[in-house]
C-alpha positions as CSV (number, residue, x, y, z in Angstrom):
1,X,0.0,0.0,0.0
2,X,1.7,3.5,-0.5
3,X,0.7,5.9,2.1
4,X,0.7,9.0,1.6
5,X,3.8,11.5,2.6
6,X,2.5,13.2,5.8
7,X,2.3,9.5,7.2
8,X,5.9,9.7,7.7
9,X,5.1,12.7,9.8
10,X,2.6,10.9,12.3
11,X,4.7,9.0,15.1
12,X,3.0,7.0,17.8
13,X,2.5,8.7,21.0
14,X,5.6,7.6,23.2
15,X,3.0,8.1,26.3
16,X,0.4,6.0,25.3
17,X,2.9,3.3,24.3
18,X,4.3,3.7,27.7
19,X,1.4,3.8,29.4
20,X,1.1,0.0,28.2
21,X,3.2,-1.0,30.5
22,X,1.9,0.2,33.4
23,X,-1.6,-1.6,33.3
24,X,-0.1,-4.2,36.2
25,X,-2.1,-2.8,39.2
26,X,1.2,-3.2,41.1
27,X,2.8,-0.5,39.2
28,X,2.0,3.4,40.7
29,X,1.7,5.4,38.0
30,X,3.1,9.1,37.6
31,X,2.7,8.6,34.4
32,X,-0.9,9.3,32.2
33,X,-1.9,12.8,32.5
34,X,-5.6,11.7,33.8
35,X,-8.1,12.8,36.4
36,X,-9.2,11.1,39.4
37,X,-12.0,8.6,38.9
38,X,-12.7,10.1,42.3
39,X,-13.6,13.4,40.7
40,X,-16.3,12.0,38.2
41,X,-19.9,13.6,39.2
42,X,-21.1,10.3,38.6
43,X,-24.4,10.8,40.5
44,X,-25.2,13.7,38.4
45,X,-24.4,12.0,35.4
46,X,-26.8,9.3,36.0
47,X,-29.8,11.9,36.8
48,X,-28.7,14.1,33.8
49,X,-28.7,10.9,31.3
50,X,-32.8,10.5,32.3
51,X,-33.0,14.0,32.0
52,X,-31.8,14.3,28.4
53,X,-33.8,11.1,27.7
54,X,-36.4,12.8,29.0
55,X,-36.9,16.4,27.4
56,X,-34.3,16.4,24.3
57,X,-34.0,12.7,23.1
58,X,-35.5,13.3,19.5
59,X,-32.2,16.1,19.5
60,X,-30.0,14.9,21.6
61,X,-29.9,11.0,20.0
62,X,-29.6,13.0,16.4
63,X,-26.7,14.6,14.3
64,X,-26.6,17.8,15.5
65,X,-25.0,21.2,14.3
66,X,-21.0,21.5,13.6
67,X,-21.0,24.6,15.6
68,X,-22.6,22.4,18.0
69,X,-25.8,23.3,20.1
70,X,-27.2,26.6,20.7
71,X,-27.5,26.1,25.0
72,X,-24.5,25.0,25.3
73,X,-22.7,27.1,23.8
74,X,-24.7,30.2,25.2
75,X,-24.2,28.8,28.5
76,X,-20.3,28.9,28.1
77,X,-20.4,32.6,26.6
78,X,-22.0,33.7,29.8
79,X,-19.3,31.3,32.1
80,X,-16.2,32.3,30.0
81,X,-17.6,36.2,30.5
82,X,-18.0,35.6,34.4
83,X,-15.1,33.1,35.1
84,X,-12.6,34.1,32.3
85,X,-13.3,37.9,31.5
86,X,-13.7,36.5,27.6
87,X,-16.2,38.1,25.9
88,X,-17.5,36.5,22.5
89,X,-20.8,35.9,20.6
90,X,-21.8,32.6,19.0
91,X,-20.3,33.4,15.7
92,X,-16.8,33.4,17.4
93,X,-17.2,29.7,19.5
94,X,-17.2,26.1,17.9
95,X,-17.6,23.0,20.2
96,X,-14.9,20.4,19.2
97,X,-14.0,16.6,20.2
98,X,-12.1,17.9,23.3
99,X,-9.4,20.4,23.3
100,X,-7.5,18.0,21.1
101,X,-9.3,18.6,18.0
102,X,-8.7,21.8,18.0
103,X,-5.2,21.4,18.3
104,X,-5.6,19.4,15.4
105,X,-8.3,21.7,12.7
106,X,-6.1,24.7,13.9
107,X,-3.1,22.8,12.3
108,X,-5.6,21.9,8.9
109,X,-6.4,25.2,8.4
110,X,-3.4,27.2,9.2
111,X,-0.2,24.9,8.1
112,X,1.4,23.6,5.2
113,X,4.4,21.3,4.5
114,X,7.6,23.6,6.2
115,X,5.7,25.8,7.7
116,X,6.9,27.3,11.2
117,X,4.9,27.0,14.4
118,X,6.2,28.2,17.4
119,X,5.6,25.7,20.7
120,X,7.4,26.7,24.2
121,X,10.0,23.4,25.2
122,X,9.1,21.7,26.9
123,X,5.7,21.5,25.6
124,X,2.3,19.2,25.6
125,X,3.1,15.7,24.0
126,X,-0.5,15.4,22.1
127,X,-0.2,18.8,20.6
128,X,3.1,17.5,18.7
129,X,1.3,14.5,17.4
130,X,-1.9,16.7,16.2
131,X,0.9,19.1,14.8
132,X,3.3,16.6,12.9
133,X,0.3,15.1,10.5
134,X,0.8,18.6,8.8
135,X,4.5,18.2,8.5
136,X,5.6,21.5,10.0
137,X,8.9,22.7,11.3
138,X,9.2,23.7,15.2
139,X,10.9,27.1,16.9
140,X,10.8,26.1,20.5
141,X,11.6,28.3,23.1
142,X,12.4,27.7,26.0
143,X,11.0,28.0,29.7
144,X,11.6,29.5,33.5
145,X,9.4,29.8,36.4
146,X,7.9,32.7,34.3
147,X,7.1,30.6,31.2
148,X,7.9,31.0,27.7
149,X,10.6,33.0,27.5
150,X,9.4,35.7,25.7
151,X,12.5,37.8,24.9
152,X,14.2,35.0,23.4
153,X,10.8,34.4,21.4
154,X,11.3,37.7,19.7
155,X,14.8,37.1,18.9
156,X,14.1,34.2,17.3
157,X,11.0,35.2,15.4
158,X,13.4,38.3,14.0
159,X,16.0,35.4,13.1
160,X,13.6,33.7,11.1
161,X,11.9,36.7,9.2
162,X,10.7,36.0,6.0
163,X,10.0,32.2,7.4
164,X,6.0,31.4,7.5
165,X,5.3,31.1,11.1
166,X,2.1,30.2,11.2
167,X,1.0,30.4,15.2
168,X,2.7,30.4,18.5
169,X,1.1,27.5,20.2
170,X,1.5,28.3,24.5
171,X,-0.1,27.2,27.2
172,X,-0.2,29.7,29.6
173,X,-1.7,28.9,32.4
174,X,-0.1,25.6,34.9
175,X,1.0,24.2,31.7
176,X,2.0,20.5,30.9
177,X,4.4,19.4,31.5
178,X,5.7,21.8,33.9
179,X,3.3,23.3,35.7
180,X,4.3,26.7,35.5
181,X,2.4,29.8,34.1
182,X,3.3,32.5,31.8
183,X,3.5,35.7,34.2
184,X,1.5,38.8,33.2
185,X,4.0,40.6,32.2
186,X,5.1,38.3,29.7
187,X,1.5,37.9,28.7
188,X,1.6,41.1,27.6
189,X,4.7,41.0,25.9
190,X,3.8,37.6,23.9
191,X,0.4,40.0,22.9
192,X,2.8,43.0,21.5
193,X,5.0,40.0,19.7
194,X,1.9,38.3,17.9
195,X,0.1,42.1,17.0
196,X,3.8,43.6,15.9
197,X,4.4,40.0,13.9
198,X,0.9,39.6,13.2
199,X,1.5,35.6,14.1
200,X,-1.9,34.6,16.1
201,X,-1.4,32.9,19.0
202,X,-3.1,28.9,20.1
203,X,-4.1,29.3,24.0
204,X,-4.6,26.3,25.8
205,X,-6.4,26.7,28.6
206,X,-7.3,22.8,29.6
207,X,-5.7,23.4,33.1
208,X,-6.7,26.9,33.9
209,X,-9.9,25.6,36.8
210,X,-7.1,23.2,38.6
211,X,-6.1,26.6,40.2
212,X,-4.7,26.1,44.3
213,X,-3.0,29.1,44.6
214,X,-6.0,31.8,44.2
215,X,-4.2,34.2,42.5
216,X,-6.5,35.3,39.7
217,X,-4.7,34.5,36.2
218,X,-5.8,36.1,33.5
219,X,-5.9,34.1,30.1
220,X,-4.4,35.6,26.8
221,X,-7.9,36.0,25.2
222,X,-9.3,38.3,27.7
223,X,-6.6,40.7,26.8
224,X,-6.8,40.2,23.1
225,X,-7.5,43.5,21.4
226,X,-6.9,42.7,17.3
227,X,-8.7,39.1,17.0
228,X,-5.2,37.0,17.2
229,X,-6.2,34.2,19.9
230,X,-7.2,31.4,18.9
231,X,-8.4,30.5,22.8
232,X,-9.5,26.8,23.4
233,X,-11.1,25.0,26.7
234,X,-12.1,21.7,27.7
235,X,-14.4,19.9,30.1
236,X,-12.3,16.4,30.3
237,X,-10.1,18.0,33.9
238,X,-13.7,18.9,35.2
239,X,-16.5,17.1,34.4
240,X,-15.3,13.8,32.3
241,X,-12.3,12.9,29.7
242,X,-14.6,10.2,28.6
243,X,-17.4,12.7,27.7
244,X,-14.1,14.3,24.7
245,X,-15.9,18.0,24.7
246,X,-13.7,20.9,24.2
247,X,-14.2,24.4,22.4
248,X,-12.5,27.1,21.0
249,X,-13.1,30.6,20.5
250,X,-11.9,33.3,17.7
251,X,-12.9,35.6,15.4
252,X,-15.2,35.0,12.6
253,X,-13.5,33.7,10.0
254,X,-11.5,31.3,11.9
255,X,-14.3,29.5,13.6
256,X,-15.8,29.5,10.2
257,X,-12.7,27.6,8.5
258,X,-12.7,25.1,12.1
259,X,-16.5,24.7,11.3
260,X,-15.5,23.8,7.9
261,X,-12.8,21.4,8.7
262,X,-15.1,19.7,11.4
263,X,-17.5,18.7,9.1
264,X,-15.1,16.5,7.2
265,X,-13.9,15.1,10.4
266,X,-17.0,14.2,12.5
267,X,-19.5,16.3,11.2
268,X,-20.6,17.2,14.6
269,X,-19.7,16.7,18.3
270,X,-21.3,13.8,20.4
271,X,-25.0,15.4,20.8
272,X,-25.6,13.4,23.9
273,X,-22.9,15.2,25.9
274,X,-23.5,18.7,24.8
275,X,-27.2,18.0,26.4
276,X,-25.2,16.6,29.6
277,X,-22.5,19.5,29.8
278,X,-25.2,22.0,29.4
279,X,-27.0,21.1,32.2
280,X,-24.2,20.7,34.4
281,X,-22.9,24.3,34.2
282,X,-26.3,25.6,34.1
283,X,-26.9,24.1,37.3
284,X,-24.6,25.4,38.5
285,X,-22.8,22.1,39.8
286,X,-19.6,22.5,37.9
287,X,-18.3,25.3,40.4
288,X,-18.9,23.3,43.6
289,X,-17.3,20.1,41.7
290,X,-14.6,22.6,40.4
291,X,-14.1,23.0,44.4
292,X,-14.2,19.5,45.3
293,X,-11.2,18.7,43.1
294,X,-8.9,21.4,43.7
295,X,-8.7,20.7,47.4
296,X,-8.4,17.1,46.2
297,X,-5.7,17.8,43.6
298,X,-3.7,19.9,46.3
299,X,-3.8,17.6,49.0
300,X,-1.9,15.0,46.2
301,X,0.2,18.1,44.5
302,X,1.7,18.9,48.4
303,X,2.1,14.8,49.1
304,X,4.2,14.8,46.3
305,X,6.0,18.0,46.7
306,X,7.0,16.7,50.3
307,X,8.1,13.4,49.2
308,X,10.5,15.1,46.6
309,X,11.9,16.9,49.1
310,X,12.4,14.0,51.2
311,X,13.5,11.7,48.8
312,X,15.3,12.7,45.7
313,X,18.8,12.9,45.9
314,X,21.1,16.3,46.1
315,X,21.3,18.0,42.1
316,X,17.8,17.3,41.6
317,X,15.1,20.1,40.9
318,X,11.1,20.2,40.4
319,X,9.0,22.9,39.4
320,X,6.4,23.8,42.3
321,X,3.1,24.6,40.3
322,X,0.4,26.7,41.3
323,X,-2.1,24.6,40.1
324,X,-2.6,22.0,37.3
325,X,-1.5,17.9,37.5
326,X,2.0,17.8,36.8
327,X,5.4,18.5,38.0
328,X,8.4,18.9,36.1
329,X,11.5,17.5,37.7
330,X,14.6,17.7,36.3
331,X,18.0,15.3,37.6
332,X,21.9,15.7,37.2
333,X,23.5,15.7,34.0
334,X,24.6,11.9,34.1
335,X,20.4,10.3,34.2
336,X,19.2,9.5,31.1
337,X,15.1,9.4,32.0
338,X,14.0,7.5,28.6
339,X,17.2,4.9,29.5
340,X,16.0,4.7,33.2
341,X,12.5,3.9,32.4
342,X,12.9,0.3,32.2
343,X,14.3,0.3,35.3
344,X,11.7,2.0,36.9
345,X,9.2,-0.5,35.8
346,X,11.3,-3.1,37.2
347,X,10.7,-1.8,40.6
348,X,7.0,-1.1,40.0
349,X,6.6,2.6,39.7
350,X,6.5,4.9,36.3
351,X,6.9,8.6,34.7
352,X,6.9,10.2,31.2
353,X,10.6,10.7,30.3
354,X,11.7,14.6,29.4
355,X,12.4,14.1,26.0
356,X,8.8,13.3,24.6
357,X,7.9,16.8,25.3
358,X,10.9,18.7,23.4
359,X,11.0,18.7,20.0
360,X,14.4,19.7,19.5
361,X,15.3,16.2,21.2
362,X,16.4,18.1,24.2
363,X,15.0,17.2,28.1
364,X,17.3,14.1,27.9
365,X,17.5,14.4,32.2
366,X,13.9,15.8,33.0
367,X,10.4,13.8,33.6
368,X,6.5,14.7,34.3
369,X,5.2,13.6,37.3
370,X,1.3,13.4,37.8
371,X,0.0,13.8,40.7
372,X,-3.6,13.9,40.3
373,X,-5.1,10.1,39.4
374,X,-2.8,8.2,42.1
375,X,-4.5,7.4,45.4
376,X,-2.9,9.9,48.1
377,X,-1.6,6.5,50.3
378,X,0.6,5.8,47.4
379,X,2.0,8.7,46.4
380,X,5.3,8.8,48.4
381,X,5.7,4.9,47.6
382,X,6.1,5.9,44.8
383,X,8.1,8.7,44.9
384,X,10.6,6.3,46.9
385,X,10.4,3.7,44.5
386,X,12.2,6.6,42.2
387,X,14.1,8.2,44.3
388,X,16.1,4.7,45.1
389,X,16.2,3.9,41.2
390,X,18.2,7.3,40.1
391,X,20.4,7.5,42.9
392,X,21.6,3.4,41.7
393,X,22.0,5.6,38.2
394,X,24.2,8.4,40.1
């Protein structure tokens, strides 16, 4: 069979390969980037199912609109406005297949073979494999406590004038893999760099709700004067993974062109769910659920913060995130985190190595640790388990 070109572009996701190995129940998992079960509003969901059944099942069972349903997305408008400070009309918001298909028709619509997009390094895994199928090149740039850095961004976007740079891709807010989030002055400055450029900028916001420190951080959208952020959301940290509902919101024309795309991809998103989500903002339960899993998702983040710090040996670093399921932890020179892996399934405990998250191959001596879908007893185990493993690599 001959395949077309852009095949060679698609690699398989090193996590989910990984996570393969980690299905023995033995094994504690850092690893998979998942919610709690623990955090499911299962209850709800049950009641809500009857309800849909109930009052919209000739709708709800049906395809439905690309742009997906009216409610729904008038419900988010309204949250987004309250919640986010983003203002937008239903013209300027798509509902998607979870955040990841945006990541994906943004990438349709925008790039071409060659073309340039711009990710921070270390970034999130998934969005290099929705990225790759359009056979781009990457300018990563790297990270501090502060985020991207966005003084070295500029220099390199004026080192590669003339290039087509399609989009800065960033995830502002407790991004994976690190944790950290872009501060506001750089949020700012990344604003002035894609208006003087005129390069729009991808937001991810997937983690943005997971917030334990209280400090209000405002996303890149709600600051966007000219129409350059593309801004996309999910439900899957807050409400279900399984229930794959995501949205994005951007001027006209683009949500036109992702409309356009969607169509040839799933003509609409699952129905059924957009019912379900609906009624569980409107509700109102989402912002006492929203409460019930950041003091559950703290309590683990602070378990595992304390273990490091008892643990890991001397030369060893981890970011200390405000929020979000990961931490980024990065070991001396000498460990090799993809070669240790083996090793550390061996002795029943697991992690994403560093390197699957830079795309200039870098991250050799760094992992992502997640904190969120690993029962708080276990936690330190596991942190143990590692801690023994790189210090028999020292």
């Amino acid at each position: 069979m001959k395949y077309a070109d852009r095949v060679n572009s698609i690699k398989v996701s090193e996590i989910r390969e990984l996570l393969k190995l980690t299905e023995d129940p033995e094994i504690i998992s850092f690893g998979g980037g998942m919610p709690s079960p623990s955090s499911f509003p299962v209850k709800f969901i049950e009641k809500s199912v009857k309800k849909v059944l109930k009052k919209h099942a000739s709708q709800a069972l049906q395809y439905g609109p690309t742009e997906g349903i009216t409610p729904l997305r008038q419900t988010l408008i309204k949250r987004m406005k309250r919640t986010r400070k983003i203002e937008c009309n239903l013209d300027q918001l798509i509902i998607t297949t979870g955040s990841q298909q945006v990541l994906d028709l943004t990438s349709k619509i925008l790039v071409n073979p060659e073309d340039y997009i711009v990710v921070e390094s270390p970034t999130y895994v998934g969005a290099l494999s929705a990225f790759n199928a359009y056979q781009p090149n990457y300018i990563p740039i790297q990270m501090d406590e502060n985020g991207m850095k966005t003084e070295l961004l500029e220099q390199k976007i004026k080192e590669n004038i003339g290039k087509p740079i399609k989009f800065i891709y960033a995830i502002p807010t407790f991004q994976n893999p690190t944790g950290v989030s872009l501060s506001l002055e750089r949020k700012k400055h990344l604003l002035e760099i894609s208006e003087t450029y005129d390069i729009p900028i991808l937001e991810d916001e997937a983690y943005s709700e997971l917030n334990y420190s209280g400090k209000n951080l405002p996303p890149l959208k709600s600051m966007d004067k000219n129409g350059l952020v593309i801004y996309t959301h999910t439900l899957s940290k807050v409400l279900s993974p399984g229930f794959r509902l995501g949205w994005a919101v951007g001027n006209e024309e683009v949500i036109r062109k992702l409309a356009i795309a969607k169509q040839g991809a799933d003509l609409c998103t699952n129905m059924f769910v957009q019912f379900i989500a609906e009624n569980y903002i409107e509700s109102g339960l989402i912002e006492k659920q929203i409460v019930k899993i950041k003091k559950m998702y703290k309590k683990k983040r602070d378990i595992m913060l304390k273990a490091l710090e008892k643990h890991f040996p001397e030369g060893s670093t981890w970011t200390k995130p405000g929020g979000g399921m990961f931490i980024w932890v990065t070991l001396p020179e000498k460990i090799d985190t993809k070669e240790m892996f083996m090793d550390a399934i061996k002795a029943k405990v697991a992690y994403v190595h560093g390197a699957s998250f830079c795309p200039d191959g870098s991250g050799r001596n760094t992992m992502r640790l997640n904190f969120s879908n690993t029962d708080d007893n276990r936690i330190e185990e596991g942190i143990k388990r590692l801690a023994k493993i790189i210090k028999q690599r020292m």
